[in-house]
NUPANU-525778 format. One record per residue: residue in one letter; residue number from 1; z, y negated, x of N, C-alpha, C in turn. Coordinates in pm, whole numbers. Layout:
<rs>
r residu: A | num: NUM | nc3: Z | nc2: Y | nc1: X | cac3: Z | cac2: Y | cac1: X | cc3: Z | cc2: Y | cc1: X
...
</rs>
This chain:
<rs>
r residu: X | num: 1 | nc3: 7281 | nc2: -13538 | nc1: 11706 | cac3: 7319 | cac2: -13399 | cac1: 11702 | cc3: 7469 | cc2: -13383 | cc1: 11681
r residu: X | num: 2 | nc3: 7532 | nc2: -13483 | nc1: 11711 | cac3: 7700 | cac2: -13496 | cac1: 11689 | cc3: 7766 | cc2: -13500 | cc1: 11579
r residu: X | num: 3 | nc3: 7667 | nc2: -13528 | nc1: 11452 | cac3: 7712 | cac2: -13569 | cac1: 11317 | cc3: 7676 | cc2: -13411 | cc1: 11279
r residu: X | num: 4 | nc3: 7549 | nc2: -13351 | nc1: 11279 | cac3: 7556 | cac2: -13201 | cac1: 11255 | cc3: 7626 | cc2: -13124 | cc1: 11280
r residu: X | num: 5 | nc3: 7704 | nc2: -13122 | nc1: 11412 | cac3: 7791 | cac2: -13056 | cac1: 11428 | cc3: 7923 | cc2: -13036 | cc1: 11341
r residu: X | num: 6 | nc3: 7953 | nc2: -13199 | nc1: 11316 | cac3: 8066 | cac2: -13206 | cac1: 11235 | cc3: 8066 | cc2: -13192 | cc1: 11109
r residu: X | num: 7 | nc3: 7932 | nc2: -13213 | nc1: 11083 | cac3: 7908 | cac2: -13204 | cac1: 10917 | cc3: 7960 | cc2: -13020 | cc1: 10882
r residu: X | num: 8 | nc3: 7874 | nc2: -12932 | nc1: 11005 | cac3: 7915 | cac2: -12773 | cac1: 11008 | cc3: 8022 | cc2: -12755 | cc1: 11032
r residu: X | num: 9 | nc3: 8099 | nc2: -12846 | nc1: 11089 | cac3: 8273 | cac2: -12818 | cac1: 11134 | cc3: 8304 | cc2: -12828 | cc1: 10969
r residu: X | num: 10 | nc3: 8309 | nc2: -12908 | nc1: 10944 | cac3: 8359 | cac2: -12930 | cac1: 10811 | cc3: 8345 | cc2: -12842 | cc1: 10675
r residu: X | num: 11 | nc3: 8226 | nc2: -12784 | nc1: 10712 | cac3: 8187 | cac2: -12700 | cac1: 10591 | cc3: 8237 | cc2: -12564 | cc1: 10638
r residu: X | num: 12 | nc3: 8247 | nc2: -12557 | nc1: 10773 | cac3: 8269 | cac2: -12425 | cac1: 10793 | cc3: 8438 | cc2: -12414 | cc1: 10789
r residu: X | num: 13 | nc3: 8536 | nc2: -12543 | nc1: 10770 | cac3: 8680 | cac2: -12529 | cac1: 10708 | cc3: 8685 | cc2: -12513 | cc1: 10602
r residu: X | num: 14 | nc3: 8587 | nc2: -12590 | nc1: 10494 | cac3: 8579 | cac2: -12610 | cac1: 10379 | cc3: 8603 | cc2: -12420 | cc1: 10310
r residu: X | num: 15 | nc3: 8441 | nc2: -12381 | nc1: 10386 | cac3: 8474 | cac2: -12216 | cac1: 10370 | cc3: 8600 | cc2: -12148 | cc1: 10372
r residu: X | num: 16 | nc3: 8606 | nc2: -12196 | nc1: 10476 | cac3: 8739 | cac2: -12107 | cac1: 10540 | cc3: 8880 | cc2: -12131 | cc1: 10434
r residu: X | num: 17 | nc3: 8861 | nc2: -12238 | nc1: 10389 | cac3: 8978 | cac2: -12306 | cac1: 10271 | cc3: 8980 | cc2: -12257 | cc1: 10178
r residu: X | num: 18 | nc3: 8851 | nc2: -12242 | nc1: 10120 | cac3: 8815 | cac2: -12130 | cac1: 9987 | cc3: 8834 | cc2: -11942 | cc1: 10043
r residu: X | num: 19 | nc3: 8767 | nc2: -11928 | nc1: 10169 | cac3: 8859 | cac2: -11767 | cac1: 10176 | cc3: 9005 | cc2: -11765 | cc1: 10133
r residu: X | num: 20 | nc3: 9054 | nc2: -11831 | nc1: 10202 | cac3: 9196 | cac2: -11817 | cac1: 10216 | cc3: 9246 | cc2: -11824 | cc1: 10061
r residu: X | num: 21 | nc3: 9179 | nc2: -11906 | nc1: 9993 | cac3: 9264 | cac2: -11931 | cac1: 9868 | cc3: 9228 | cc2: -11819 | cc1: 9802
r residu: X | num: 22 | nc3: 9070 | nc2: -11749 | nc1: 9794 | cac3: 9052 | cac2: -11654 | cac1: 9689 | cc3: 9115 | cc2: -11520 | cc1: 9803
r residu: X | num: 23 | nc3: 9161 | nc2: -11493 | nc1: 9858 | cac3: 9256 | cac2: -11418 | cac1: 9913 | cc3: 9351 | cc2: -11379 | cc1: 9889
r residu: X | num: 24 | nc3: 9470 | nc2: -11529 | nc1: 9930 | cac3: 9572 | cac2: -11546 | cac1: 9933 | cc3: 9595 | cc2: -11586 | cc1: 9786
r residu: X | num: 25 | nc3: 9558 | nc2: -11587 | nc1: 9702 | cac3: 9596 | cac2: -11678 | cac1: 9579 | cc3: 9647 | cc2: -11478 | cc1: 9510
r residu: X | num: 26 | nc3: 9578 | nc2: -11366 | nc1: 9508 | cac3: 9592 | cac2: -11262 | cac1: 9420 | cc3: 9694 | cc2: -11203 | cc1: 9505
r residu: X | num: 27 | nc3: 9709 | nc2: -11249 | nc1: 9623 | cac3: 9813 | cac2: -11173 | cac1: 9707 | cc3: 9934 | cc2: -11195 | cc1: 9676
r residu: X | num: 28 | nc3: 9955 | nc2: -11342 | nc1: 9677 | cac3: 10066 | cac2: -11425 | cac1: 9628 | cc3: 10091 | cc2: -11332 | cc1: 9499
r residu: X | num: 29 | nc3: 10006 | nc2: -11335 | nc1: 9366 | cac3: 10046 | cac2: -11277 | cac1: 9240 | cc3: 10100 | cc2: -11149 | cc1: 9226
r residu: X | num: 30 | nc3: 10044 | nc2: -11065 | nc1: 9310 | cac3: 10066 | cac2: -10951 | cac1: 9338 | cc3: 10225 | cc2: -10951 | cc1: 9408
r residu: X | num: 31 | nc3: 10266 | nc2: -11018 | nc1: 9486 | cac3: 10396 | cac2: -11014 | cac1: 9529 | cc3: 10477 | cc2: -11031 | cc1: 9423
r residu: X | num: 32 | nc3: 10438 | nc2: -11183 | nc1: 9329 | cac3: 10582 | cac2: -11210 | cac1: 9225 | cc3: 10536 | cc2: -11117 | cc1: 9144
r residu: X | num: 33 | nc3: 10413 | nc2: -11086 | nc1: 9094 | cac3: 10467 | cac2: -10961 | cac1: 8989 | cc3: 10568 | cc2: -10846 | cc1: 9021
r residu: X | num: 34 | nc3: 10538 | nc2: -10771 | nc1: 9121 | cac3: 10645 | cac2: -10688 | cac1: 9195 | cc3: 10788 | cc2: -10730 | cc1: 9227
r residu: X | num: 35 | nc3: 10803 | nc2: -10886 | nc1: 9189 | cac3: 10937 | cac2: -10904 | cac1: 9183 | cc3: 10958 | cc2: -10911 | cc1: 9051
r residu: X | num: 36 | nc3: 10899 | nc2: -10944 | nc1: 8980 | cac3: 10925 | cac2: -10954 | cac1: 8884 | cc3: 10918 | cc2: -10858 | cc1: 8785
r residu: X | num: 37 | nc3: 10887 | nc2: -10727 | nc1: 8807 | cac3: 10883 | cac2: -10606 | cac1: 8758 | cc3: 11000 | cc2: -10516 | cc1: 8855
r residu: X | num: 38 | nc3: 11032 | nc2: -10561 | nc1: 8989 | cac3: 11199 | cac2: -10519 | cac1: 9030 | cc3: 11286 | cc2: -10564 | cc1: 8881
r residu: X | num: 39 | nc3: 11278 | nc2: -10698 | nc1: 8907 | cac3: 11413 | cac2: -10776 | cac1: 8807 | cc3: 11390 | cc2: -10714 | cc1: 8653
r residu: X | num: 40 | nc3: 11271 | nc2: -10714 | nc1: 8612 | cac3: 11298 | cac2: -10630 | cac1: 8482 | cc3: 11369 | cc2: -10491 | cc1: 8485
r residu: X | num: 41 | nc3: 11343 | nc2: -10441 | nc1: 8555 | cac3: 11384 | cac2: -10294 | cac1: 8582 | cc3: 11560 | cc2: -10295 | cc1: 8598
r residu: X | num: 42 | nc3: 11608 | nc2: -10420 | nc1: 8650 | cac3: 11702 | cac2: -10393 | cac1: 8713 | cc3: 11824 | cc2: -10458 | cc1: 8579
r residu: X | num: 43 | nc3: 11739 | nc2: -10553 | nc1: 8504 | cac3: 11781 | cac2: -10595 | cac1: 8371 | cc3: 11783 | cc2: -10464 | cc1: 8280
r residu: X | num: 44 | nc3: 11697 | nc2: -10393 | nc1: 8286 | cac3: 11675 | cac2: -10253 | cac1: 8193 | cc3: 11822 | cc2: -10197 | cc1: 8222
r residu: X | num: 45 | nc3: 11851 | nc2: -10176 | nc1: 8335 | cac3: 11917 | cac2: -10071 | cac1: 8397 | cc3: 12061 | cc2: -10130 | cc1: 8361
r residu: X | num: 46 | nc3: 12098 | nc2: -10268 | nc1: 8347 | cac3: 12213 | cac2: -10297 | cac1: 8299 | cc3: 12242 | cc2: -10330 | cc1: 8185
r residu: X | num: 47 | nc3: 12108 | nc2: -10335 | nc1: 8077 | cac3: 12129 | cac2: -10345 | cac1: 7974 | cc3: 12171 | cc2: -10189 | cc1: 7939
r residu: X | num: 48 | nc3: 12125 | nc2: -10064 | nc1: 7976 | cac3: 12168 | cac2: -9964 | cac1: 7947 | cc3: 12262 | cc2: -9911 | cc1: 7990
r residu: X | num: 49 | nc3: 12341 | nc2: -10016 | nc1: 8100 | cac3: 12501 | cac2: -9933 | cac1: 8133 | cc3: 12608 | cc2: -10020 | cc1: 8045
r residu: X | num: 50 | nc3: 12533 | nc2: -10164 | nc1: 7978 | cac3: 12623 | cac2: -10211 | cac1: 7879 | cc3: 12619 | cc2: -10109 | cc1: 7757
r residu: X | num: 51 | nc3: 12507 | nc2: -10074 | nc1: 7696 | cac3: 12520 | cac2: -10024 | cac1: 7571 | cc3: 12585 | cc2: -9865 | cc1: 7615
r residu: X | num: 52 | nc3: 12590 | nc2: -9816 | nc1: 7757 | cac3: 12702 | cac2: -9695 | cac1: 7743 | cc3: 12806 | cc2: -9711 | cc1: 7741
r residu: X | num: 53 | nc3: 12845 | nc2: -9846 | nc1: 7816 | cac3: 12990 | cac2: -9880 | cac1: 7811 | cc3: 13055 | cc2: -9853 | cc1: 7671
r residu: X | num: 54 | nc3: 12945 | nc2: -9932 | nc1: 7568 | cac3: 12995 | cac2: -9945 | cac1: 7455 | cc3: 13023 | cc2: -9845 | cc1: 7364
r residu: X | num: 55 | nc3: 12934 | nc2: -9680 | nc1: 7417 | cac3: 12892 | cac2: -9596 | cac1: 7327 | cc3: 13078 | cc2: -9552 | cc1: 7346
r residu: X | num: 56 | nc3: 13099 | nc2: -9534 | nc1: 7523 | cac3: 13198 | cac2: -9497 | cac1: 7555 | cc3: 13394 | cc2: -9533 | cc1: 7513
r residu: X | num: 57 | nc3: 13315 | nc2: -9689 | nc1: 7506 | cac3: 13441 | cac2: -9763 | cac1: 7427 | cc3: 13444 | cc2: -9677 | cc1: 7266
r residu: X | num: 58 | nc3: 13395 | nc2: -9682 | nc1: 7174 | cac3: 13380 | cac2: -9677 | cac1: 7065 | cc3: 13427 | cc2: -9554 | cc1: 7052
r residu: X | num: 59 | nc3: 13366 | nc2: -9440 | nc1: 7159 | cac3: 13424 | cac2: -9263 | cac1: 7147 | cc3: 13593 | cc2: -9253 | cc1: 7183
r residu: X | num: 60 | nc3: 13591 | nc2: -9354 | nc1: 7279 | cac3: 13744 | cac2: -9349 | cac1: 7309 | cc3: 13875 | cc2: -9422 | cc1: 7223
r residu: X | num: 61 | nc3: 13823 | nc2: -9511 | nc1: 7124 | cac3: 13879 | cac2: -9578 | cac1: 7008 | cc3: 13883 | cc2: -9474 | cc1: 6852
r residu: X | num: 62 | nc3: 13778 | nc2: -9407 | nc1: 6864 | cac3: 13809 | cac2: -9316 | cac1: 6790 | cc3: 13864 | cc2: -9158 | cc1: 6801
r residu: X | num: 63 | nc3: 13893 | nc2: -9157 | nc1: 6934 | cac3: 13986 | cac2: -9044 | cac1: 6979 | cc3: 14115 | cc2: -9078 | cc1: 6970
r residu: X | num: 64 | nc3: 14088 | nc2: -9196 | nc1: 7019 | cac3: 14289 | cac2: -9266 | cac1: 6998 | cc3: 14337 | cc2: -9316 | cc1: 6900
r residu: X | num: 65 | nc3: 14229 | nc2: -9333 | nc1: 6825 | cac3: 14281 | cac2: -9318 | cac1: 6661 | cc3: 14273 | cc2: -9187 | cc1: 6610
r residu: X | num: 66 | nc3: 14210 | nc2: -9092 | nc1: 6638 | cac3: 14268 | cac2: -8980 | cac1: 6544 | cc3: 14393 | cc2: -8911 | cc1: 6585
r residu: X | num: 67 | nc3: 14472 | nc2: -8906 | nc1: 6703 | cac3: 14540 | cac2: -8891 | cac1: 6799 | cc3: 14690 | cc2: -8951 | cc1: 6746
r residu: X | num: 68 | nc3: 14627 | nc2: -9102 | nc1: 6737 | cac3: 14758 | cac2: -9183 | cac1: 6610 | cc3: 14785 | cc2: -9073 | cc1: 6491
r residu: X | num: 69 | nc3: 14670 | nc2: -9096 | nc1: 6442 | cac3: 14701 | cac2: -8999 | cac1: 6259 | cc3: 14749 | cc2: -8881 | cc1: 6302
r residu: X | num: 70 | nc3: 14744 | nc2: -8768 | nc1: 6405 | cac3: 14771 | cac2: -8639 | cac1: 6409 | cc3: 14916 | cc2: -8661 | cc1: 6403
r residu: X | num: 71 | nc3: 14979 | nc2: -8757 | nc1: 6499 | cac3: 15071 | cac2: -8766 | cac1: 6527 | cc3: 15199 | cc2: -8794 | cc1: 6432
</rs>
């Protein structure tokens, strides 16, 4: 009766090994996607304060050049 027992110990970790993974395995994904949809966002957000920088550089190069010629 001692080997049944263990044979059910065993299967009943075995189970328990497979919950956990089909669980924990979409949970896990679910976390790095959400980081990884932070970091895009946060790449978005500085790619679009570079290209204002630039809009801003460019308006202010051509103010101070027409500024030259008036002069």
């Amino acid at each position: 009766m001692k080997e049944a027992t263990d044979v059910l110990r065993i299967v009943g970790i075995i189970l328990l090994g497979i919950f956990v993974l089909a669980v924990g395995i979409p949970i896990v994904l679910t976390a790095a996607g959400i980081a990884v949809g932070i970091l895009g966002i946060l790449f978005g957000i500085a790619v679009l304060v570079i290209k204002l920088a630039v809009v801003i550089a460019i308006c202010y190069l051509i103010l101070v050049g027409i500024r030259a010629v008036l002069r």
